[in-house]
mmCIF file as gemmi writes it, N, C-alpha and C atoms, coordinates in Angstrom:
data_model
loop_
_atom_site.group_PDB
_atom_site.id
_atom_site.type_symbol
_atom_site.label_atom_id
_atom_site.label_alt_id
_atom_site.label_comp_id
_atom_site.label_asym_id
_atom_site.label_entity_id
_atom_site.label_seq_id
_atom_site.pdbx_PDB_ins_code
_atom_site.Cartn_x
_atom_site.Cartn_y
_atom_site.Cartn_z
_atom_site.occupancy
_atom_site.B_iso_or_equiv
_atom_site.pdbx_formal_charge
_atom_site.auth_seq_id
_atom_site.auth_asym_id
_atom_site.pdbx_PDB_model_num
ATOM 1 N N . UNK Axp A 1 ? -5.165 16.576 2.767 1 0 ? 1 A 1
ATOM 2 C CA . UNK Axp A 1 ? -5.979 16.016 1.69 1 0 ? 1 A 1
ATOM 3 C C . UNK Axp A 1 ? -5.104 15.31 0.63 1 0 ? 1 A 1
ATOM 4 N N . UNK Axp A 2 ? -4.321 16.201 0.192 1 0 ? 2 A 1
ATOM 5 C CA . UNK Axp A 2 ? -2.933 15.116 -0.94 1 0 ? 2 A 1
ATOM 6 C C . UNK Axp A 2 ? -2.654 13.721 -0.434 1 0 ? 2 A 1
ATOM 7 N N . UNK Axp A 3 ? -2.205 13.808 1.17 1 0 ? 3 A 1
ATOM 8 C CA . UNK Axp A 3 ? -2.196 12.567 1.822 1 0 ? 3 A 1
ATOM 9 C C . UNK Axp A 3 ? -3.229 10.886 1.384 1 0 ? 3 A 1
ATOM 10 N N . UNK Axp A 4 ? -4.031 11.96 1.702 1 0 ? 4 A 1
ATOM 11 C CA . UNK Axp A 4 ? -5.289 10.802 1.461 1 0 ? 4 A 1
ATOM 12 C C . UNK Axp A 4 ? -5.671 10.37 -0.501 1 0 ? 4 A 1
ATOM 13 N N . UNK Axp A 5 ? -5.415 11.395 -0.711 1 0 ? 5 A 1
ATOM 14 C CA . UNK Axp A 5 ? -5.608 10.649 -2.25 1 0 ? 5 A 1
ATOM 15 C C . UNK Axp A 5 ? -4.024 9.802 -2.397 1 0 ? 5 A 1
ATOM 16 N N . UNK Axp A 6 ? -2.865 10.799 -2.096 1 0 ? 6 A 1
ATOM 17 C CA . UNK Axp A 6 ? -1.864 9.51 -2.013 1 0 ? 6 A 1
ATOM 18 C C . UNK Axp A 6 ? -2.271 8.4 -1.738 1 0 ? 6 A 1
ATOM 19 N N . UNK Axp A 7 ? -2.555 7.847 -0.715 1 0 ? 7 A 1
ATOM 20 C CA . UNK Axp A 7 ? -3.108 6.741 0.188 1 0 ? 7 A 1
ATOM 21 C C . UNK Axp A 7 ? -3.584 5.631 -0.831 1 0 ? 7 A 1
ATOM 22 N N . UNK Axp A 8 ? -5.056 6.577 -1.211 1 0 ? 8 A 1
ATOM 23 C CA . UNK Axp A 8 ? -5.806 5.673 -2.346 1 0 ? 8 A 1
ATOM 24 C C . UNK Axp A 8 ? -4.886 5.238 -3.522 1 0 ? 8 A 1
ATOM 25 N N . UNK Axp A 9 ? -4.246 5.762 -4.259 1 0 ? 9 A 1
ATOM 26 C CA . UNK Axp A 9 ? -3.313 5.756 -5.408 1 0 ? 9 A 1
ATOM 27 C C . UNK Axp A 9 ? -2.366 4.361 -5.056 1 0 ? 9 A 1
ATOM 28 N N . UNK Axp A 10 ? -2.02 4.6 -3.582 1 0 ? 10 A 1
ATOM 29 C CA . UNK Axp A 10 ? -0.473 3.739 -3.102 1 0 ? 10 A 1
ATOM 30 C C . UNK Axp A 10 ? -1.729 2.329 -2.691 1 0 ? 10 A 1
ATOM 31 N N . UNK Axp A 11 ? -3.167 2.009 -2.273 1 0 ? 11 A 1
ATOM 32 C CA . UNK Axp A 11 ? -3.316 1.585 -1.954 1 0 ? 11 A 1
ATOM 33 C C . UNK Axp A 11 ? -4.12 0.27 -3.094 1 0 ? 11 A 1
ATOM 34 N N . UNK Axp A 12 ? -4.436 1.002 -4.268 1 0 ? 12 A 1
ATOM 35 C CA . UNK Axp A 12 ? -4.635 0.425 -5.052 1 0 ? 12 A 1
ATOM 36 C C . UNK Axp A 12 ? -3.778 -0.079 -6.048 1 0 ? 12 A 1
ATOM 37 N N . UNK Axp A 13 ? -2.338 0.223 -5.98 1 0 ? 13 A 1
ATOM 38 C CA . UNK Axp A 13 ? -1.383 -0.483 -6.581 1 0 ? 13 A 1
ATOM 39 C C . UNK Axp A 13 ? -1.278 -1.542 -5.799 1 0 ? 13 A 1
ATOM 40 N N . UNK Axp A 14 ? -1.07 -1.313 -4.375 1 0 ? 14 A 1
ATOM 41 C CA . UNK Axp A 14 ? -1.08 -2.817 -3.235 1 0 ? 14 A 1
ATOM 42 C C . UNK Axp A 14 ? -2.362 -3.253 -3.496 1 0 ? 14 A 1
ATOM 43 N N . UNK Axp A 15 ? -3.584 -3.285 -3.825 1 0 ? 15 A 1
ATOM 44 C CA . UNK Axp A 15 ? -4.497 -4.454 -4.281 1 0 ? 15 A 1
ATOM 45 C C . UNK Axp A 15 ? -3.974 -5.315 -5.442 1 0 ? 15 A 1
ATOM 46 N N . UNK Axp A 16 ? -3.733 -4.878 -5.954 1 0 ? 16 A 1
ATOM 47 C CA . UNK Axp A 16 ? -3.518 -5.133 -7.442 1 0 ? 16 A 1
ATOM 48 C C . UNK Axp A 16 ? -2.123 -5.975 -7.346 1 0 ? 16 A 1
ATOM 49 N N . UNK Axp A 17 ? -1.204 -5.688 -6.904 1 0 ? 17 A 1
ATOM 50 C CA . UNK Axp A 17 ? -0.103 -6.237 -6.462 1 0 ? 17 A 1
ATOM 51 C C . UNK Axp A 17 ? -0.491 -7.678 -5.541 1 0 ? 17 A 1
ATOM 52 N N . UNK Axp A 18 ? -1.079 -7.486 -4.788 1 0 ? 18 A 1
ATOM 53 C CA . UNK Axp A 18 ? -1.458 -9.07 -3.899 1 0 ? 18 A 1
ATOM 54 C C . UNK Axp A 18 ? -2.728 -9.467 -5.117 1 0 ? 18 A 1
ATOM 55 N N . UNK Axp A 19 ? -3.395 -9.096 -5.555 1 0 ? 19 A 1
ATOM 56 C CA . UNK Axp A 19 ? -4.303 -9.891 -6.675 1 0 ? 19 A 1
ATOM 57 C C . UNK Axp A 19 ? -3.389 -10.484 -7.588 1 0 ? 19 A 1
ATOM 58 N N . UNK Axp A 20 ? -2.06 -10.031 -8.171 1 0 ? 20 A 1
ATOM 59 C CA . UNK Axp A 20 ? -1.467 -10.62 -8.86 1 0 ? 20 A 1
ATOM 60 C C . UNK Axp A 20 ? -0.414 -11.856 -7.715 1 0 ? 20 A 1
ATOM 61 N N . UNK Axp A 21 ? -0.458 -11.931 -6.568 1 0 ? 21 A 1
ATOM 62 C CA . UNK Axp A 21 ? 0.187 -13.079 -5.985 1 0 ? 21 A 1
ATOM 63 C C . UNK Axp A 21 ? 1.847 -12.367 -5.401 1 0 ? 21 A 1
ATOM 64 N N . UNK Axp A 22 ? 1.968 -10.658 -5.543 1 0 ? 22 A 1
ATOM 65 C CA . UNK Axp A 22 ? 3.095 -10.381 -5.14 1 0 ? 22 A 1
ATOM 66 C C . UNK Axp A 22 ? 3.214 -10.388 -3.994 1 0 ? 22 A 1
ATOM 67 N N . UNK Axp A 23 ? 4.04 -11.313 -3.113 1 0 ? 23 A 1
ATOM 68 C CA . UNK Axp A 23 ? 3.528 -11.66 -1.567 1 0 ? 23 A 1
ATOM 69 C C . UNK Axp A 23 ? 5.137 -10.457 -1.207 1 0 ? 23 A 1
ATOM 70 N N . UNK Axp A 24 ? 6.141 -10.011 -1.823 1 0 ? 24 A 1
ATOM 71 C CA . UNK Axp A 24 ? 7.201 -8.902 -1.301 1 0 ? 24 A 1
ATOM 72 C C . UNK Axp A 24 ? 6.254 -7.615 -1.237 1 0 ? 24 A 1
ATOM 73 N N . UNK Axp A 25 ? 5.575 -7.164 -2.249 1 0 ? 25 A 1
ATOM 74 C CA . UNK Axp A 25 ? 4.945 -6.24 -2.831 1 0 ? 25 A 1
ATOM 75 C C . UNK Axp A 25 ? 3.63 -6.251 -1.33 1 0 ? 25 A 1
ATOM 76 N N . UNK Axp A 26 ? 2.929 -6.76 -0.917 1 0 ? 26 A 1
ATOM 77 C CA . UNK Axp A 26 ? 2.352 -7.18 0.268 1 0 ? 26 A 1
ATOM 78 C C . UNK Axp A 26 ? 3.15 -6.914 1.325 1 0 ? 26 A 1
ATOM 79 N N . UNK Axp A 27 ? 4.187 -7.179 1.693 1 0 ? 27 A 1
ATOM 80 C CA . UNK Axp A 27 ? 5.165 -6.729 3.298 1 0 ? 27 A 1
ATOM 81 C C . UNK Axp A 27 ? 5.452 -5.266 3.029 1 0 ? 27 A 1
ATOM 82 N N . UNK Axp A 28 ? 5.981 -5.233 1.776 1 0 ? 28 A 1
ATOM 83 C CA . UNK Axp A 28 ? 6.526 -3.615 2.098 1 0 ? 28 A 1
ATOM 84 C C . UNK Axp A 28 ? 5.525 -2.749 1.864 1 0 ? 28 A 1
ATOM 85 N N . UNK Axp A 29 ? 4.52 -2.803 1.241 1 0 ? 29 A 1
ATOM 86 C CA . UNK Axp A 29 ? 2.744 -2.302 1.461 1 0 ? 29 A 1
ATOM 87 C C . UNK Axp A 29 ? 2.701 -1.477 2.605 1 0 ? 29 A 1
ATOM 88 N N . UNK Axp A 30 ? 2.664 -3.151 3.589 1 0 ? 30 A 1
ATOM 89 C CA . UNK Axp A 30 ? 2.325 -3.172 4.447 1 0 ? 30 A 1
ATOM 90 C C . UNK Axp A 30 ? 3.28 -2.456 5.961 1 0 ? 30 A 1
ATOM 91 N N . UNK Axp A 31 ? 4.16 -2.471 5.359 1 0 ? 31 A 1
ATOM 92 C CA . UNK Axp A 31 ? 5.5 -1.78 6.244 1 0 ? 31 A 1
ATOM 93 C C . UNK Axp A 31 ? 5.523 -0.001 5.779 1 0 ? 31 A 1
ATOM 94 N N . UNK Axp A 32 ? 4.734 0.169 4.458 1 0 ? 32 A 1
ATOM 95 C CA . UNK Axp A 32 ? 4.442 1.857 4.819 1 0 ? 32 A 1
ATOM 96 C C . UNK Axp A 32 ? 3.327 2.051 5.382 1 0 ? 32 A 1
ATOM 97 N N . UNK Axp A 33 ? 2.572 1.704 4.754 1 0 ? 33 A 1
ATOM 98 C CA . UNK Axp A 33 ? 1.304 1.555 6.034 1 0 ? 33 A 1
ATOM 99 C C . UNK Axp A 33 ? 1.301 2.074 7.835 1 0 ? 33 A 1
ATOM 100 N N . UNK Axp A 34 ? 2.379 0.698 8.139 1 0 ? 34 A 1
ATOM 101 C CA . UNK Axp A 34 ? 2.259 1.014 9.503 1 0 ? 34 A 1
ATOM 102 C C . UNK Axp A 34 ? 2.726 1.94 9.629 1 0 ? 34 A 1
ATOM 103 N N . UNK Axp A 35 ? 3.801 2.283 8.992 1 0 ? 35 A 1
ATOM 104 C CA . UNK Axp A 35 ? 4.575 3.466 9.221 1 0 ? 35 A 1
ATOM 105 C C . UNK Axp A 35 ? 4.255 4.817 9.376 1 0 ? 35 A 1
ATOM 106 N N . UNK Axp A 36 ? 3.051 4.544 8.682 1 0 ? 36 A 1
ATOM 107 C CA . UNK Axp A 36 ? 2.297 6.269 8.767 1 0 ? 36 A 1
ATOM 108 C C . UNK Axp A 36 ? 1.527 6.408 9.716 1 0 ? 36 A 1
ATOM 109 N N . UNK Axp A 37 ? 1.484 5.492 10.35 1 0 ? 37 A 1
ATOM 110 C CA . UNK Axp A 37 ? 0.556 5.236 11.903 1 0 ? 37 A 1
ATOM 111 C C . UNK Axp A 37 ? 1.322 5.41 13.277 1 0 ? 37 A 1
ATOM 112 N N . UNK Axp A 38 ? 2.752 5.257 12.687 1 0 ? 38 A 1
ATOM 113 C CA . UNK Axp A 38 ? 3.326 5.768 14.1 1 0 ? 38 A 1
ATOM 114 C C . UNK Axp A 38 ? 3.607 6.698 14.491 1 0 ? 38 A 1
């Protein structure tokens, strides 16, 4: 459960981060992301 509110917390800084145009802030997002999927 911590996981998942982590998630939300980490996932709404990455909105907010690509709403402001941070296209680095977007890859490495996106590079924990996958990461927790493997």
């Amino acid at each position: 459960m911590s996981h998942r509110i982590f998630f939300g917390h980490e996932e709404l800084l990455f909105i907010c981060k690509i709403m402001l145009g941070d296209d680095a802030a977007f890859e490495n997002a996106k590079d924990k992301i996958d990461s927790w999927y493997e």
